[in-house]
C-alpha positions in Angstrom: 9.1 -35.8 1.0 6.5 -38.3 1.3 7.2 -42.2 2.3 5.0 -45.0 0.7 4.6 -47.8 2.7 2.5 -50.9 1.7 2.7 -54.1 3.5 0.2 -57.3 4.1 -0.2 -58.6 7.5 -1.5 -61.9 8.7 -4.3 -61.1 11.4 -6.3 -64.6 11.3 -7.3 -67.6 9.6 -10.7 -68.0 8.2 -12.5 -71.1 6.3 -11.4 -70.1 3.0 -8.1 -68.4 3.9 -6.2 -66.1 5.5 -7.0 -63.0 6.7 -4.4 -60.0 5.5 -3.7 -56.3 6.9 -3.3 -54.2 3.8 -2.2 -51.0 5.3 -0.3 -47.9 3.3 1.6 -44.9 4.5 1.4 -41.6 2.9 2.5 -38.9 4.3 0.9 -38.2 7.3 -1.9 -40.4 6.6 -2.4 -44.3 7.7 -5.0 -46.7 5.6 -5.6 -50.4 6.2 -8.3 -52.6 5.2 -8.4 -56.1 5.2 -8.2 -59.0 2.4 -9.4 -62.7 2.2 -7.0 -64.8 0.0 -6.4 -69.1 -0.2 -3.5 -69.3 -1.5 -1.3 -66.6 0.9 1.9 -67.5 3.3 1.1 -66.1 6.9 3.7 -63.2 7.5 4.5 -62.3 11.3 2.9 -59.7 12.4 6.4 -58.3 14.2 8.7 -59.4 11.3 6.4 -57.0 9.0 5.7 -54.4 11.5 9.5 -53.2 12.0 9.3 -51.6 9.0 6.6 -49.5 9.6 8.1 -46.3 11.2 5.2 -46.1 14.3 3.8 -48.7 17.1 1.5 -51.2 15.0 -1.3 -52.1 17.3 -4.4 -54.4 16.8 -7.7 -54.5 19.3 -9.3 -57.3 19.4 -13.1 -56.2 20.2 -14.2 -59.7 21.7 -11.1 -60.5 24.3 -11.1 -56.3 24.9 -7.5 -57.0 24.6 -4.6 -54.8 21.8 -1.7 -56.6 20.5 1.0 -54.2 20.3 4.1 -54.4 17.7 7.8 -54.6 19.7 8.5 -51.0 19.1 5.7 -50.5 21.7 8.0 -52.2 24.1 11.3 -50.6 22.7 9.7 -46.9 23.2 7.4 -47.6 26.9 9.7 -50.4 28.1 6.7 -52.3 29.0 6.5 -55.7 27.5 4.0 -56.5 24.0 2.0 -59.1 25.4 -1.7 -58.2 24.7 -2.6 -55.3 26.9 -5.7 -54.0 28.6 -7.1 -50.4 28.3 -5.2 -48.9 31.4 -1.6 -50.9 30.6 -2.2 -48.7 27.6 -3.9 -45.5 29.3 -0.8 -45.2 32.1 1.5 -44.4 29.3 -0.5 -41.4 28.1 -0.2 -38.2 29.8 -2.9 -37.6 32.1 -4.5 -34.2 30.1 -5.0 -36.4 27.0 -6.7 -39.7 28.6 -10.1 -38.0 29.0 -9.9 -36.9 25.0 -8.5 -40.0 24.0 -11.2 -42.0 25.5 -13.7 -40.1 24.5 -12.8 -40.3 20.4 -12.3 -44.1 21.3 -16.2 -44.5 22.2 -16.8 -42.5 19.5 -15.2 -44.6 17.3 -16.6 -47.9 18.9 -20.3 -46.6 18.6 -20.0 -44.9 14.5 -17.7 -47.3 13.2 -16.0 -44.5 12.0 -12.2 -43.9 11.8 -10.0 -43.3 15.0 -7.8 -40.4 15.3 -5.9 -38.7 18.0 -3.2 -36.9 19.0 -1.7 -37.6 22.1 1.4 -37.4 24.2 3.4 -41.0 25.0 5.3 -41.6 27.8 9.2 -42.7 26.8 10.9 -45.4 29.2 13.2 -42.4 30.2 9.9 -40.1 31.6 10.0 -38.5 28.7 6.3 -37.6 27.0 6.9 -37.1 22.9 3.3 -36.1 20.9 2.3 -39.0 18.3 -0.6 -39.2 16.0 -2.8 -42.4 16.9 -5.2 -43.6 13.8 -6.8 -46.9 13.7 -9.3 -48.3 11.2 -11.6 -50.9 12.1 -11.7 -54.7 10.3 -14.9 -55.5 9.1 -15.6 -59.3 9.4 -18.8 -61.8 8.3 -22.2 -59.3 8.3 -20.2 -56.5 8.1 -19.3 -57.1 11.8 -16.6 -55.5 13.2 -14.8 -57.7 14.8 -11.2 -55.9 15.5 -9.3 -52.1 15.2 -6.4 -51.9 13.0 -3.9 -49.1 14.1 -0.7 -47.1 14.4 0.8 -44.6 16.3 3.5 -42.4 14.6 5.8 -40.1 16.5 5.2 -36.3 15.5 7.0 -34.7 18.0 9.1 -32.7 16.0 6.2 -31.5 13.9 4.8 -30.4 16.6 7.8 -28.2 18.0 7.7 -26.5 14.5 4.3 -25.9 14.6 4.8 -24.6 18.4 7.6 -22.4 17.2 6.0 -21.1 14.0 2.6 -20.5 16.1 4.8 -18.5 18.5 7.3 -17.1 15.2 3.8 -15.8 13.8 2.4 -14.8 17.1 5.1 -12.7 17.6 5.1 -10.9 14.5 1.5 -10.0 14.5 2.2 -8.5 17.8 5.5 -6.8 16.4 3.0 -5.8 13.3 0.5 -4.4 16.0 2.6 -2.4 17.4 4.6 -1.0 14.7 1.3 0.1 13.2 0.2 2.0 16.5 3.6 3.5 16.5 3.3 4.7 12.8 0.0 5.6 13.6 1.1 7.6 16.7 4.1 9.3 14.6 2.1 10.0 11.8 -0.6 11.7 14.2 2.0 13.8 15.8 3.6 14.6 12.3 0.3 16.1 11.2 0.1 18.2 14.2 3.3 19.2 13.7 3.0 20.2 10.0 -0.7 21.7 10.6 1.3 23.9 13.5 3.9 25.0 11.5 1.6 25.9 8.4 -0.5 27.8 10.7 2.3 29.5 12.2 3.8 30.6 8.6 0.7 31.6 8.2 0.1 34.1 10.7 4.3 35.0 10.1 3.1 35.8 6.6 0.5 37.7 7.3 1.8 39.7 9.9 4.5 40.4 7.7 2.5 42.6 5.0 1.3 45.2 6.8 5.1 46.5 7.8 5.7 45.4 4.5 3.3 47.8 2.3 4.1 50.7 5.2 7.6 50.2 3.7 6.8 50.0 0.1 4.3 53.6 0.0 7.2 55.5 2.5 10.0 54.7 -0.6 7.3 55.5 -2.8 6.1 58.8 -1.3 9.6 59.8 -0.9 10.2 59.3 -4.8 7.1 61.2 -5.5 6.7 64.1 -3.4 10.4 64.8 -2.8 11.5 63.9 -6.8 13.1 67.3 -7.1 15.3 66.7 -4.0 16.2 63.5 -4.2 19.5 62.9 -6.2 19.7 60.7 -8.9 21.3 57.8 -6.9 18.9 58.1 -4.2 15.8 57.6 -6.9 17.7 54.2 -8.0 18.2 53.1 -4.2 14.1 54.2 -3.5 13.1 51.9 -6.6 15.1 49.2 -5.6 13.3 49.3 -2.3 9.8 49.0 -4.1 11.1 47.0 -6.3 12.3 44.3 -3.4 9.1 45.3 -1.0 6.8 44.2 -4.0 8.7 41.1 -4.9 8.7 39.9 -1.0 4.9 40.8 -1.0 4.2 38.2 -4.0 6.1 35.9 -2.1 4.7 36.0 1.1 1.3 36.1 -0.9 1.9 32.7 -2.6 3.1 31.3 1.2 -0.4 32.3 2.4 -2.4 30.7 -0.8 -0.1 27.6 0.2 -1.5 27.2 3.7 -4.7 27.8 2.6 -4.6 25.4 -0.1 -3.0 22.8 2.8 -5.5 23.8 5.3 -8.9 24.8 3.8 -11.7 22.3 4.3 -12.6 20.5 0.7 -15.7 20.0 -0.6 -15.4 17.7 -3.6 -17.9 17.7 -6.3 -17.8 16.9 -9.9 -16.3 20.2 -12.0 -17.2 21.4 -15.4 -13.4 22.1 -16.5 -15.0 24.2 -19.4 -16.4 26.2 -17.1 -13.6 26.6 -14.9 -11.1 27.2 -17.9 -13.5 30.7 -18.8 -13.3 31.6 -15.0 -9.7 31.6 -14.7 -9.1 33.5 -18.7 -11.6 36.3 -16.8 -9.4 36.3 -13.8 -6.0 36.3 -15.6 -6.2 38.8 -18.7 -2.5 38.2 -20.0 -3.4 34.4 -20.6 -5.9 35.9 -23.3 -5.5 37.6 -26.9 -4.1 39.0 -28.2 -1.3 38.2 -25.3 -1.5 34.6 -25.6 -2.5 31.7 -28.2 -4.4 29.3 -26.3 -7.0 27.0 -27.4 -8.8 24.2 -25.8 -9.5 20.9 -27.2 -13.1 19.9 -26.5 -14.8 18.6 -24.9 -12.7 18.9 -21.2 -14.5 15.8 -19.4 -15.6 16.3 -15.8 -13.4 15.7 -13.0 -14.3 15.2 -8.9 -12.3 18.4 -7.4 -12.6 21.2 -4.8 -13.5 24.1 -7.2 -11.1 26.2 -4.7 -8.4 23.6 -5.4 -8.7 23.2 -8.8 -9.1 26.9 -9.8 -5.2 27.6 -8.0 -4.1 24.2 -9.1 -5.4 25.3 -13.3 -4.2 29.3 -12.8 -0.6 28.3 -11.8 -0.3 26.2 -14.6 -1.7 28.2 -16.9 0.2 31.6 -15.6 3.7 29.6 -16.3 3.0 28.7 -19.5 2.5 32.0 -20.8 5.4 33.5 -18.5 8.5 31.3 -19.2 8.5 31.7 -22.8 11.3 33.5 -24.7 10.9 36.8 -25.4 10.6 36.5 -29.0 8.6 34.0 -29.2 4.2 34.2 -28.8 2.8 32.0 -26.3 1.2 29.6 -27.5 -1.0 26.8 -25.0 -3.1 24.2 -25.5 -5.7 21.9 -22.9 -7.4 19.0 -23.6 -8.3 16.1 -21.6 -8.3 12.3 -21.9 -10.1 9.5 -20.2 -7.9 6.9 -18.5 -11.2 4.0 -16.7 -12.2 5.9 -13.4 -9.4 8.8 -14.0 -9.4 11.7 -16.5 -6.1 13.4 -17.6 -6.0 16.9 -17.7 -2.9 18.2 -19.9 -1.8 21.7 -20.5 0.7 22.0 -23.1 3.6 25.3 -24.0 5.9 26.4 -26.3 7.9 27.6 -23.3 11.8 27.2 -22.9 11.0 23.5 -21.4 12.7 21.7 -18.5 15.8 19.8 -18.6 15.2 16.7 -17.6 17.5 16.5 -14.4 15.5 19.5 -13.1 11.6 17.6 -13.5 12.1 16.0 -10.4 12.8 18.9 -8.2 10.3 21.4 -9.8 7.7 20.4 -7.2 9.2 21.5 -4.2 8.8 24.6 -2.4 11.3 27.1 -3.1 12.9 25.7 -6.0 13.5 28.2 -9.2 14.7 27.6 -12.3 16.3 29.9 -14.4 14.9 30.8 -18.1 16.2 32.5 -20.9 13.1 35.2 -19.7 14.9 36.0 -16.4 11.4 35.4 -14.7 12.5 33.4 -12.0 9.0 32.7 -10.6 8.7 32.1 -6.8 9.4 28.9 -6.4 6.0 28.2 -5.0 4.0 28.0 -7.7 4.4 24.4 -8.7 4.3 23.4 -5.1 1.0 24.9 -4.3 -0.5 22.7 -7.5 1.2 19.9 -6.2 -0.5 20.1 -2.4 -4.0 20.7 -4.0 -4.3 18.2 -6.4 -2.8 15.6 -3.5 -5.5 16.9 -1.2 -8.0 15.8 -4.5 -6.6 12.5 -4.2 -5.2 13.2 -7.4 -1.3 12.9 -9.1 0.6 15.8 -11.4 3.4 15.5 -13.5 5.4 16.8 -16.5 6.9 16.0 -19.8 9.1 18.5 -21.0 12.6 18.8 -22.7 14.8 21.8 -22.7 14.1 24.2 -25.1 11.0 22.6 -26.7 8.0 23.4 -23.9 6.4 21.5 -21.5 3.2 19.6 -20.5 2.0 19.2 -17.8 -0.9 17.0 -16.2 -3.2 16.3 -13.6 -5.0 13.5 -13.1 -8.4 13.1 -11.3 -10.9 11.0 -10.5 -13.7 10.7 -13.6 -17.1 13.1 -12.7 -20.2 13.4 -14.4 -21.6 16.9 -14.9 -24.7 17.3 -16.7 
């Protein structure tokens, strides 16, 4: 809220007049010049001053002499008669004389405005901050001949701007150390997770090797012994295999999921046509007469670690063709679109789809869905695109409803490929 002050002050008498004070109050901010009129009535200088909320002062340059309003003497108990430099100076606190003083000289030798902040000895002892401003009065050949001032208490502004300078001080420290602290957490978090990865990898790999000896005993057995082995004991051997080759893809996909987490990147901008024949020639069953699939062109060029992107495309591609109903040809389609800096890579089924309260959870490790194929997939699939494209910098995602297929897409940044 801002208070408006404007008074006129008789300050002398000239040939042609009186001499008048106009001074405003704005805010923060004192103004005063003076004004020559004939036909004025002289207004006391401390019946207009009391309304002024701050000590109205006026220094006379010639006697070297101020001529202080009474709430000078209400606030210092000293008395208002005109006062010399040090019966003003030994009511300022002793840091803020030397500055004081030295803005005052300024003043006197530039002409230029006065302004100070100080602190103001209280007739209890007490020292409260003000703002001093004074203005000088400009007489005959632009001499000038007095200063025209006030001094407003800001105490209370400046405890708020204490306290907020210590408030904000605080929380940049509390800032500073909540981001070494998330920076420390985070730092042991990755070790943690690179540990653990590392450690299901070497699990996982150790894991094969008993794994396979398993899988050709049971299978030697139902070879070699086949005319021994009852009927019942056949079913039991190919369960074995059965299970032995299931936990084999498994623990495969875990070690193509540390590897995709761990490998070292090299990002470059990829040909997607290119990569799209590489991965038909590594997975037969995604081409005819198996599968449908055509490709929209052209695929625009993404930035991608052709590792990355090669799992990231073949687990997409693989589960479009697998969770389809068995009655039903597989049909896929992949096209891309620009989107500014990014280019969206869709690949779209005719699958079984994915209920809609499932999409969110199709991501993470482990989970399986259940299609009218009975494939339940190993639950790692979707993850593994997931971690590679995030290692791109990139996002995936899914549009799908049950029973009407899926898309998926990745998005990456743009690439140029000649």
């Amino acid at each position: 809220m801002c208070l408006r002050l404007h008074i006129r002050v008789a300050i002398g008498k000239k040939r042609k007049g009186i001499t008048f004070l106009a001074a405003g109050w704005s805010g923060n901010t004192f103004r005063a010049q003076t004004i020559v009129t004939s036909n004025a009535t002289q207004t006391p200088l401390g019946t207009v001053a009391e309304a002024i909320p701050g000590i109205i002062w006026i220094f006379d340059l010639d006697r070297r002499r101020a001529s202080l309003s009474r709430l000078w003497s209400e606030y210092t108990g000293a008395d208002c008669q005109p006062a010399g430099a040090s019966d003003v100076l030994r009511f300022i606190h002793r840091d803020d004389i030397e500055p004081v003083k030295q803005g005052w000289e300024r003043a006197l030798e530039t002409g230029q405005v006065f302004e100070v902040e100080l602190r103001l000895r209280r007739r209890d002892g007490v020292y409260r901050w003000h703002r001093a401003r004074a203005v000088p009065d400009r007489g005959a050949e632009n001499r000038i001949a007095r200063w025209v001032g006030v001094c407003l208490d800001v105490e209370e502004q400046r405890q708020i701007q204490v306290a907020s300078a210590a408030t904000q001080a605080d929380l940049n420290r509390a800032k500073a150390e909540l981001e070494e602290t998330v920076a420390e957490r985070t730092s042991e978090l990755r070790e943690v997770v690179e540990q653990l990865e590392a450690f299901a990898y070497t699990i996982a790999h150790d894991m094969r090797a008993p794994l396979r000896v398993m899988h050709q005993y049971a299978e030697t057995v139902s070879r070699d012994f086949a005319s021994q082995v009852p009927e019942a004991a056949r079913v039991y051997l190919n369960k074995i295999m059965a299970a032995s080759e299931k936990l084999d893809s498994l623990i495969r996909e875990v070690l193509v999921y540390t590897r995709v987490s761990q490998g070292k990147l090299e990002m470059k901008p990829m040909n997607l046509e290119r990569l799209l024949s590489e991965v038909l020639i590594m997975h037969p069953q995604l081409n005819q007469p198996h599968v449908e699939l055509s490709a929209r062109l052209p695929l625009h060029a993404v930035v991608g670690d052709a590792t990355a992107l090669t799992q990231a495309f073949s687990n997409l591609l693989t589960n479009a063709v697998k969770f389809v109903p068995s009655d039903r040809k597989p049909k896929v389609s992949v096209w891309t679109e620009q989107m500014g800096g990014q280019v969206r890579i869709y690949i779209k089924d005719n699958g079984v789809g994915i209920p809609l309260s499932a999409q969110d959870r199709i991501f993470r490790i482990f989970e399986r869905l259940q299609p009218e194929s009975g494939d339940e997939g190993s639950g790692i699939g979707l993850t593994i695109v997931r971690r590679a494209v995030q290692r791109m910098g990139g996002t995936v995602g899914v549009d799908s409803a049950e029973g009407q297929g899926s898309t998926f897409w990745i998005e990456l940044a743009r690439g140029d490929v000649s």
